[in-house]
C-alpha positions in Angstrom: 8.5 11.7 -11.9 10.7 8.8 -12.7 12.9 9.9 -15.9 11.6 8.0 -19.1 15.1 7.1 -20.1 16.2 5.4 -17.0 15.5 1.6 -15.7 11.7 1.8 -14.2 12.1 1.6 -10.7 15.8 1.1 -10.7 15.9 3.3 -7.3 13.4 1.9 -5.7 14.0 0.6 -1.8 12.7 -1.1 0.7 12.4 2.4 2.7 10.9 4.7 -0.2 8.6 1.5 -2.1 5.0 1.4 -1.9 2.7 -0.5 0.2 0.5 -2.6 -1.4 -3.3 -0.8 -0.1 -4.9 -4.3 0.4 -2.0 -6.0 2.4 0.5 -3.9 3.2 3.5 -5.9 1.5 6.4 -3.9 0.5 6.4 -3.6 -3.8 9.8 -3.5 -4.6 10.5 -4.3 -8.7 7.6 -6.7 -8.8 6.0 -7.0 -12.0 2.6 -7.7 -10.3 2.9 -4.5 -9.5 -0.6 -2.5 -10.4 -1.9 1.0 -10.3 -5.2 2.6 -9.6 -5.6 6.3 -10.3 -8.5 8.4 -9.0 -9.5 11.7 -8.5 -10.4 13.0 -4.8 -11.4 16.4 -4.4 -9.4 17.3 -7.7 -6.3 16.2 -6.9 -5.1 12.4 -8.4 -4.3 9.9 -5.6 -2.6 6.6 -7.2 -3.2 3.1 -5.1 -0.6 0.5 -5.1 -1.0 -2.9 -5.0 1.4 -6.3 -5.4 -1.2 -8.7 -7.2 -4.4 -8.5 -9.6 -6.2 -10.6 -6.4 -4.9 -7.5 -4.0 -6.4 -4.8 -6.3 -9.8 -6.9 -7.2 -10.3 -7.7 -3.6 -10.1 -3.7 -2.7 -12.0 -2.8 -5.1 -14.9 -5.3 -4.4 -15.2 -3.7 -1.1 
């Protein structure tokens, strides 16, 4: 859990970012930066993606 009084994302590198699920960029400090949460088989999974186009395109598949 990132601590709530710190610089979102300030630690964030190209080895420990997330890959965007639709292309597979690198998100590093990006402000495009969006988050899908979902439940699979009771556990939450959170999908990453660099763009609103990335996230609408994966979930019009």
């Amino acid at each position: 859990m990132v601590d709530p009084t710190s610089d979102i994302g300030e630690d964030v590198t190209e080895d420990n970012a997330p890959e965007c699920e639709q292309c597979s960029d690198k998100i590093i400090q990006s402000t495009s930066h969006r988050v899908v949460t979902a439940i699979d088989e009771g556990k939450a999974v959170h999908y990453h993606f660099c763009s609103d186009a990335c996230r609408d395109e994966w979930q019009a598949a």
